[in-house]
Each structure stands twice: as C-alpha cells, then as structure tokens.
N, C-alpha and C positions, 0 to 999 in steps of 0.2 A: 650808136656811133661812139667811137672814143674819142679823147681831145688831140691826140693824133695826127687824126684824120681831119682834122681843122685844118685850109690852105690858104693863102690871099686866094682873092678871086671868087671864092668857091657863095653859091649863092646859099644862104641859110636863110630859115622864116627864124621867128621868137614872137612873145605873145607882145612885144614891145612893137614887133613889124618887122619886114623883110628887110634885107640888103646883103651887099656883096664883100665878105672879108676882105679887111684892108690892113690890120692886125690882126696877131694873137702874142698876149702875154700871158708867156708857161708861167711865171711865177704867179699871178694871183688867177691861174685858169681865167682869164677877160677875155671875149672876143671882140673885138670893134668891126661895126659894119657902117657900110656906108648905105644909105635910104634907096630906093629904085626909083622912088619916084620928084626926090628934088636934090639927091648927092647930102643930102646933112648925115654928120655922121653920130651915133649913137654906140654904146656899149651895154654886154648881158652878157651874165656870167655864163659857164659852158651850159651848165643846170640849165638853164634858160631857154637852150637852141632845141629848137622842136625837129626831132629826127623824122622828115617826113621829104621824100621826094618832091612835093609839089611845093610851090611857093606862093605865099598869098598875102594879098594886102592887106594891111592893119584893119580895115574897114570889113572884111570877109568873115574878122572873129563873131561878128554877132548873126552868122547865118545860120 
C-alpha cells in the first residue's frame, strides 16, 4: 500500500489496534485512527499500518 492510498474513512489494522481514518498528515506521514470499538482516537506512523484486508482487534495479536 502507499501513503497515497490512505483516506478518511478507510478502515486500517496496526499493531497498536484497528480503527477508521479520521486524518492523515502528509507532512510527518501520521495516520490518525479512530478505535472501533469505543471512538478514542490514537495515531501510527504509515510504517505501522499492516497492509492486510482483514481487520482485527487489538486482542487477536496474541493468536
């Protein structure tokens, strides 16, 4: 994926946890997402965003 193709909306996982793009700042590549499962919102660099179609909760990394 490139930084690109980063969109509000668009759902991405990280190993920080899922959520739904609510920013992206070009300048220091940041994505900010918002959580799925209580809206708090967090930030991960693009590095961070695990290019995988499925989305999974924070709690699934240890399966």
């Amino acid at each position: 994926m490139k930084f690109n193709d980063i969109h509000i909306g668009m759902k991405c996982g990280s190993k920080k946890g899922s959520g739904t793009v609510t920013w992206v700042d070009d300048s220091t590549r940041t994505v900010y997402l918002a959580n799925t499962e209580n809206n708090n919102s967090f930030e991960v660099n693009f590095e961070e965003i695990i290019d995988d179609p499925q989305i999974h909760n924070k709690e699934d990394l240890y399966y």
